[in-house]
VEXFI-820778 format. One record per residue (C-alpha): z negated, x, y. Coordinates in steps of 0.02 Angstrom, whole numbers, plus 50000, padded with zeros to 5 digits. Each point is the difference from the previous one (the first is absolute). Example, Ala and Ser with C-alpha at 12.3 -4.5 7.8 and 13.67 -1.06 7.14 Angstrom:
// residues 2
496105061549775 500335006950172 
***
This chain:
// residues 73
496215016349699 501235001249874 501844992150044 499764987049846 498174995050061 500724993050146 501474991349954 498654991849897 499054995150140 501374994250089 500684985749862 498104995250003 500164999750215 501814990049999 499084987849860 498384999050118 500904999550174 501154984649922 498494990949966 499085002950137 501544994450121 500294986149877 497974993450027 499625003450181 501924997450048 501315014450068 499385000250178 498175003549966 499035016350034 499835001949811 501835000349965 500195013350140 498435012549919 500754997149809 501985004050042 499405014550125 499005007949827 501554997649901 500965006750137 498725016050017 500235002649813 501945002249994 499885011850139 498995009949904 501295000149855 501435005250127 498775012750094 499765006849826 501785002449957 500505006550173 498645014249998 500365006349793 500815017150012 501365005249891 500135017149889 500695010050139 498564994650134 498755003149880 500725017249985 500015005050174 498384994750029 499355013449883 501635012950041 500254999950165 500935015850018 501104995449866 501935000950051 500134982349936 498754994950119 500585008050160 500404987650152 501485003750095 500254997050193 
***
């Protein structure tokens, strides 16, 4: 899922959990489900960013033996 889609999803999330907290009040079970979803969401977004490889990863993966990619003990 593309990094835009879910950003997307969660504005619509924050608008929804606000809501639902706002009808049912902050202490119900509903609050809790909608502002876990939202927080599922941005972990998702910050797993996504953690895990993207830069150029020189990338280029080890498919060089290994290169003398750039060497590890040293």
């Amino acid at each position: 899922m593309p990094t835009t889609l879910i950003k997307e999803k969660i504005s619509t999330a924050l608008v929804e959990a606000r809501s639902i907290c706002e009808i049912n009040g902050n202490q119900s079970q509903e609050c809790a489900v909608a502002w876990e979803e939202v927080e599922e969401l941005e972990k998702a977004i910050t797993n996504r960013q953690r895990n993207k490889k830069n150029s020189l990863q990338m280029y080890c993966e498919n060089n290994p033996e290169a003398p750039e990619c060497r590890l040293y003990d």
